[in-house]
N, C-alpha and C positions, 0 to 999 in steps of 0.2 A: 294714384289720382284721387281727387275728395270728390263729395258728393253733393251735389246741389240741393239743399233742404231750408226748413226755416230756423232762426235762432228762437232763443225759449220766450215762449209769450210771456209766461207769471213773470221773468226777471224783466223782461219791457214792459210791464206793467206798474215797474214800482216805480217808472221815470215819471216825474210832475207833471209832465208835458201830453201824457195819454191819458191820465189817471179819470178828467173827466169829457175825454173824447167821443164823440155817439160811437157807438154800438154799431150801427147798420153798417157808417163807416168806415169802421175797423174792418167788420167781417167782408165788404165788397174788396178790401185791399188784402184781404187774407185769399181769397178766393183771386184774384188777380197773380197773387207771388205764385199761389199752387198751381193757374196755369202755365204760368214762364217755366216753373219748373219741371213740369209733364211734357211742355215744348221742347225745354232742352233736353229731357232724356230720351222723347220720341228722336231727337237730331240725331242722335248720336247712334240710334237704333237703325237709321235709317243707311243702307245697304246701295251703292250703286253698283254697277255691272262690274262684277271682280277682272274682268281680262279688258284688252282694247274692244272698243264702241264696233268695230268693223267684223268683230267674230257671232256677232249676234243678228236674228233676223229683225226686220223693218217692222217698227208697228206694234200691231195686236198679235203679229205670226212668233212671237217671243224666242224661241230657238231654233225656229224651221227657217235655216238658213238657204236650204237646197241646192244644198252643194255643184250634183249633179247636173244644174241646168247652167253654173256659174262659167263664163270665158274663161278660158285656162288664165289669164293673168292675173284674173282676180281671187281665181284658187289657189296660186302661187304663193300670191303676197297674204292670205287669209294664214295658208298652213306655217309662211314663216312667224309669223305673227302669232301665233301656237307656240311653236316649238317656244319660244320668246318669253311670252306670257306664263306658259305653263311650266310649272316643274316634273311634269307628271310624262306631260306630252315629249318635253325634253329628254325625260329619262327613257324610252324609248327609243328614240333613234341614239341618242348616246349608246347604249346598250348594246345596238346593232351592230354599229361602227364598231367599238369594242371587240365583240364576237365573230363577226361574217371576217373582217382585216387585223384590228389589233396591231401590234408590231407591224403589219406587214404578212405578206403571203411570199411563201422562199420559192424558189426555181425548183422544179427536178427534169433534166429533159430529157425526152422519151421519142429519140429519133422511130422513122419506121423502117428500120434496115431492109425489108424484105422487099423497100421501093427504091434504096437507095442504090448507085452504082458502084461496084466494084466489094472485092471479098474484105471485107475489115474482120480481125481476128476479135477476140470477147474481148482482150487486153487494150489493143487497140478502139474496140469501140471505146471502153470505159475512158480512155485516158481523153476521146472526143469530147464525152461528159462533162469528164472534170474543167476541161478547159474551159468551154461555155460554161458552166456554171461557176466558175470562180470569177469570170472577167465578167459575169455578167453581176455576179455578188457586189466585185468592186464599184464597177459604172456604177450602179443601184443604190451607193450608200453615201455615193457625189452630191452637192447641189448643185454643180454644174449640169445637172439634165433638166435642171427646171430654168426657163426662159429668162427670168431674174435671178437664177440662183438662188434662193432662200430655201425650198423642198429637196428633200432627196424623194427615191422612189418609195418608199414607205411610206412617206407623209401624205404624197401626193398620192396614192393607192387609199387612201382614209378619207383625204379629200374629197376624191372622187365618188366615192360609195355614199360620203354624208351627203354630196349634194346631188347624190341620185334619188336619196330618201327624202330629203328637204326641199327639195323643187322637183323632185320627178322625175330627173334628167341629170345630165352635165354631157359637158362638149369639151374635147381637147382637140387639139392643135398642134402636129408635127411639123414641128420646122426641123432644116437641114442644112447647116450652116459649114463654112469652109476651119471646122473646127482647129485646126493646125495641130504641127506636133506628133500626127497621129493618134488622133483623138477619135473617138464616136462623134458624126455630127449630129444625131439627134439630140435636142431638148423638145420639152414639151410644156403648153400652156392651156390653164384650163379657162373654159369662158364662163360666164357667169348667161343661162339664159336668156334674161332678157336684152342683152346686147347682141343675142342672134337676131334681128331688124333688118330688113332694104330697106333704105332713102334711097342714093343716087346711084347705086351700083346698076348696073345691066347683069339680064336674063338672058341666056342663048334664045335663039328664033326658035318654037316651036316646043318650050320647055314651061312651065308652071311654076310661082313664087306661092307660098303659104309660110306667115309667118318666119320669115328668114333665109326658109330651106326650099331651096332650087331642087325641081320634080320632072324628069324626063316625062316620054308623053307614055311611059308605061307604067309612070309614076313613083320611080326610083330615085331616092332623093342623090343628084348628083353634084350637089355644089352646096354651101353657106355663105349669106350675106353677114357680116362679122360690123358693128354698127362702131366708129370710133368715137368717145363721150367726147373728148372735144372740140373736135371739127364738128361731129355731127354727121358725118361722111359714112358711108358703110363701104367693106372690100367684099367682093367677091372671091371664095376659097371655093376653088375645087376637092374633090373629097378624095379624087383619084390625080396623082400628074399622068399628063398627058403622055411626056416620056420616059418617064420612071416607072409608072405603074406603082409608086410608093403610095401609101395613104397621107393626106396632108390633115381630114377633119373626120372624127371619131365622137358618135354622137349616141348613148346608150339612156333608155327613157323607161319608164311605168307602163307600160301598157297593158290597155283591159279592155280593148278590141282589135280588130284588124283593120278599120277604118282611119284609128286614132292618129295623130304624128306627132302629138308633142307630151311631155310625162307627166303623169298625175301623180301630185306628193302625198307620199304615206299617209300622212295628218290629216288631208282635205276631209274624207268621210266620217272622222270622227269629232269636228270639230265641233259639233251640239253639244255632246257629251262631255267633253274637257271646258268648254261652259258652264253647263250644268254642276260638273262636281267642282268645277273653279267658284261658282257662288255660294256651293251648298256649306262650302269648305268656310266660303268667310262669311254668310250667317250665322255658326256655330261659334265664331270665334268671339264676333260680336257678343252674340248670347252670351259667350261666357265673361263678355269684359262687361260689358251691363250689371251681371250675376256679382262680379267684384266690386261693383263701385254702387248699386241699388240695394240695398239689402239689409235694411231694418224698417219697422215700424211699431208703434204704441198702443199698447192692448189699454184700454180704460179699464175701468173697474163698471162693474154690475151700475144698472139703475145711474151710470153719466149721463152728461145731457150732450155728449159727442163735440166738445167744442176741441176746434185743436191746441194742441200744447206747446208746438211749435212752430216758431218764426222762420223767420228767414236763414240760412248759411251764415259764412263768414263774413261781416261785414263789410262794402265795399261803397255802396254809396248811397245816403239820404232824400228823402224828397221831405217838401211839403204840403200840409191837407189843411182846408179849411174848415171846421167846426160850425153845421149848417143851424144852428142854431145859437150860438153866439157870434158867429162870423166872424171866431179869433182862428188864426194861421199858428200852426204848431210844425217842428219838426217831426217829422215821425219817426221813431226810434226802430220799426219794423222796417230796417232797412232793406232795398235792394240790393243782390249782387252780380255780378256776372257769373251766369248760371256754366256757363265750362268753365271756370277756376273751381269751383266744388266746395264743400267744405261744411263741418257737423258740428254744431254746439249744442249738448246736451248735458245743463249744469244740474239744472231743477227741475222735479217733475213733481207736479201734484200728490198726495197719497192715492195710493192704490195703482197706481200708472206703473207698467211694465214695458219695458222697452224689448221687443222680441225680435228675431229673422226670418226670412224664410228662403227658402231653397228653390230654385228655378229648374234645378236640376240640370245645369249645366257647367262644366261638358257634358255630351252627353253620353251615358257609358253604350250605347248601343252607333256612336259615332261610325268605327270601322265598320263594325257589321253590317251598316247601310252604304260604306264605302266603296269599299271593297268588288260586292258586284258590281259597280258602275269602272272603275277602274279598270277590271277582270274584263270586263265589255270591250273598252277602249285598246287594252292590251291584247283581247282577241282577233277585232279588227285589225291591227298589225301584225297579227303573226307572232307576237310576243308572249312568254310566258310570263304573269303576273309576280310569282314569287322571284324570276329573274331580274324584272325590270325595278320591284322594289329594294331587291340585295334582302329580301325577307324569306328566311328557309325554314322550316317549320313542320314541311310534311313528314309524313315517314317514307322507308328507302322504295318502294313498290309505286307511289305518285309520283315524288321529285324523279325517280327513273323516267315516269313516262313524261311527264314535263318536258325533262331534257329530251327523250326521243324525239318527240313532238318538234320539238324548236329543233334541234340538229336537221331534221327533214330541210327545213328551210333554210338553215345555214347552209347548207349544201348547195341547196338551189341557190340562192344567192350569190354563192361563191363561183360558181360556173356560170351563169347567168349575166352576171355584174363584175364582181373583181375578177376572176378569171378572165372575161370575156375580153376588158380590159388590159389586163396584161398580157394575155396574149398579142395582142394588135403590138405592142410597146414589144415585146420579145423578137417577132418578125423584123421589124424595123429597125432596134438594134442589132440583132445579127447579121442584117442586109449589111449595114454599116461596115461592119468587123469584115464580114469577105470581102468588101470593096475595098478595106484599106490594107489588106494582105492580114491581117490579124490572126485569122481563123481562117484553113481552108477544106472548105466541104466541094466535094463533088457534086458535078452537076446542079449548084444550086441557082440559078438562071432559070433554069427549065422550072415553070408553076409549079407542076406537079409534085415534083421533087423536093423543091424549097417546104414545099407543106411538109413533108415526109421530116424532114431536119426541123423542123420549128413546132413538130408535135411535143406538149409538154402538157407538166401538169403543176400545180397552184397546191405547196400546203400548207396550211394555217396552223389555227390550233384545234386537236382532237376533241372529240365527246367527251366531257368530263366522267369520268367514273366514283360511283358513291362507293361500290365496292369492286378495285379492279379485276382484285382475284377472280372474285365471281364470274364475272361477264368473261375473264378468258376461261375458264372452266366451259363456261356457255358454250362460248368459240370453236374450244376442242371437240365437243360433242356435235353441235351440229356438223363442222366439216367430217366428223369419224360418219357420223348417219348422211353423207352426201345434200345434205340441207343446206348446206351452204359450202361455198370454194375458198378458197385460201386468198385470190384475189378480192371477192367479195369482202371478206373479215380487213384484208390489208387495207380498204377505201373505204371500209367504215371507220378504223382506227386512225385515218389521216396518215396512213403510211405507204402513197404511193403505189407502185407496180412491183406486185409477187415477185415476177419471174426477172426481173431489174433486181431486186434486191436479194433472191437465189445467185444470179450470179452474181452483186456485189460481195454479199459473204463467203459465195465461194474464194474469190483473191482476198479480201480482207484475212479470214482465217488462215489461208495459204501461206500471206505474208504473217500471220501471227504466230502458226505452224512451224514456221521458217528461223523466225525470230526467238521462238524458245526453243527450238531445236541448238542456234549458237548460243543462246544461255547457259545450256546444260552443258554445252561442251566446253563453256570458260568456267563453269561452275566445277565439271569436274577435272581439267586441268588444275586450279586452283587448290584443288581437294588434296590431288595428286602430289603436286609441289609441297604443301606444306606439311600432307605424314611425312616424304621423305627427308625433309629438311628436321622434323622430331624426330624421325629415324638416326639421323647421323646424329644430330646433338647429344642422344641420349649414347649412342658407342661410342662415340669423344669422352664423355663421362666417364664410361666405364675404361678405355683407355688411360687415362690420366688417373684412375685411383690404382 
């Protein structure tokens, strides 16, 4: 891009037409051109609020938004508005999403035999396993469990966590439909919060409405008003059926008290700060484009009388001035231009005239350094470890470990807390399914109690990344050798499920592997067998015939 300047005086000066023009007003239309052009570089310097107008406080309060005194909707719409705007803020909950779900969270189910009825042998239990967990594998990898069919369970387990982090919540919706065929009738749909609303639904007598969700008088939320955008109409879902006992509305939120009822999004608290470094980011940038397009000027020589040496830019458009002393009208050759087209002509300079630059010093190399903590801030506030959420790795092995420590603590919670919490509800309810349609038959599962027993499981993602694995299992061994830690513990930190589940899984695993090269060996050495004796004879056939 050029630069808004003046063209060379001494060459307009040799035009007929200035040669005997006053003085005074020359220099008042010189001093004219230099402010348009200080105007237009102020323009251009000038900075408005880098994110949307709505993330910012009113007034003279410049960043003190006060989140905390904000109506949940309007902290809602602020943090999507965030995530949106920013790339910083984005990278975060992406990040999350990624880590806590990723692919998806796999089955492992961990009945509780010691509640359930009747003697099932280890073989037998395992092979219970396998069944639910491969029919539950399949269902899971359908789009047919999503209401429109477009999600499988994977997708929608990602779904669900982003818009726990992004609105602070999310709502699904079991339906149970006459699926045919012998199908699973569950599918599920997620709501978007703000279409949790009453308009014209009814409230049972003697129950409380806040915000969408129907409140017993001990304050159990027992129902949802579910709003339809185009009627305008809202239904009322119960959360429980009356004769099923099935779950119909699943409603999992932020909370940071026990008074609260609806979730607060990740981003709300730090939305000053993602502000803050969202402008500081594009002042610097500016600076530097300013730094690109400003950046010379003319050293005189000793003992000048300071007059300027240059005119206008690239030429663009003439005026005319009137000569207050003969009162003849001249063009003036010290043309005007449009000061954003830009543009330098510097043909001829007087003697001793040096045309020098200078340095703004921008970018600025102390840029990250000042970044960086504020970022580190932002990413504290969530939970988030800085070097994660930039994909920036740089520490040495003893930090980036506790880093990861750090953040895994919370992936953990997360994952129980939220996606677990989640899947489990969706695992109960497909398994209801499978017994009701003869698919799967477990004992006693009717009875509450029981059913929990059968629908205990557990959620594995993916493990602690390891910088060095060997190490950390060296670590392992040692602490369970000094009773510091159990063999289950180490297994649930590794993301590998239950010990004494997976002692007897490898006990039949190896059994059948045991098994399997046991008849190896024995076709290996039949094989062996046949073919010395078949060199055997060949070779006394030989000698026979000679």
């Amino acid at each position: 891009m050029k630069i808004p300047f003046y063209s060379n005086y001494i060459q307009a000066r040799k035009d007929a037409n200035i040669v005997n023009r006053n003085r005074i007003e020359l220099e008042k239309e010189l001093i004219s051109a230099r402010k348009d052009a200080a105007k237009s570089i102020m323009a251009m310097t000038t900075v408005n609020r880098s994110l949307s107008d709505e993330l910012y406080g009113n007034g003279s309060s410049g960043y003190k938004i006060g989140a905390w005194n904000l109506p949940i909707e309007r902290m809602r719409k602020m943090a999507r508005i965030a995530y949106w705007d920013s790339s910083f803020a984005r990278s975060i909950i992406d990040r999350w999403v990624q880590i806590v779900v990723g692919k998806g969270l796999s089955l492992e189910s961990q009945p509780a035999w010691g509640m359930i009825p009747g003697n099932y042998s280890q073989e037998a239990r395992q092979k219970i396993i396998d069944i639910i967990e491969t029919r539950f594998n399949i269902w899971g990898k359908s789009k047919n469990i999503h209401h429109l069919k477009e999600f499988n369970l994977n997708k929608l387990s990602n779904l669900a966590f982003f818009y726990y982090l992004y609105d602070g919540e999310f709502f699904a919706i079991f339906r149970y439909t006459g699926a045919g065929r012998g199908k699973n009738p569950l599918t599920i749909e997620l709501v978007a919060p703000e279409l949790i609303k009453r308009t014209h639904s009814e409230v049972l007598k003697g129950n409380d409405e806040e915000n969408g969700i129907e409140y017993d008088k001990n304050g159990v939320a027992v129902a949802y008003h579910v709003l339809n955008e185009k009627t305008g109409d809202s239904v009322r879902i119960p959360k429980y059926g009356s004769r099923s006992g099935r779950q119909f509305v699943y409603h999992n939120y932020n909370k940071k008290n026990e008074r609260q009822r609806r979730g607060v999004p990740l981003l709300a608290g730090e939305i000053s700060e993602i502000t803050q470094l969202a402008d500081y980011q594009n002042l610097e940038i500016q600076a530097a484009k300013i730094n690109a397009l400003f950046a010379i000027w003319i050293e005189p020589p000793e003992k000048s009388d300071g007059r300027a040496t240059i005119g206008t830019g690239a030429r663009k458009k003439s005026s005319q001035i009137v000569d207050t002393e003969t009162g003849d009208i001249y063009d003036s050759k010290i043309e005007r231009m449009a000061m954003n087209e830009g543009g330098l002509i510097i043909d001829e300079l007087p003697a001793g005239h040096k045309v020098n630059s200078f340095d703004t010093k921008r970018p600025n190399v102390n840029f990250e350094t000042f970044t960086n903590p504020v970022k580190r801030n932002i990413a504290a506030g969530s939970g988030m470890a800085l070097s994660v959420a930039d994909y920036n790795f740089n520490n040495q092995y003893s930090a980036s470990m506790g880093e990861l420590i750090i953040l895994y603590h919370k992936v953990f919670e997360y994952r129980e807390n939220v996606a677990a919490d989640f899947l489990n509800v969706i695992f109960r309810m497909w398994l209801w399914g499978e017994v009701d349609n003869g698919k799967i038959n477990l004992s006693g599962f009717n009875d509450e109690e029981i059913q929990d027993a059968w629908c205990n499981a557990s959620w594995k993602g993916s493990s602690r990344p390891d910088i060095d694995p060997l190490k950390s299992m060296n670590a392992n061994r040692l602490e369970m050798k000094e009773a510091i830690k159990t063999h289950q513990q180490v297994t649930s930190e590794r993301g590998g499920g239950n010990y004494s589940d997976n002692v007897a899984r490898l006990k039949i695993e190896n059994d059948a592997l045991a098994d399997a090269n046991k008849k190896l060996n024995e076709v290996e050495k039949t094989t062996f067998s046949n073919s010395k004796s078949e060199t055997v004879s060949e070779s006394t056939s030989h000698v026979e015939e000679s």
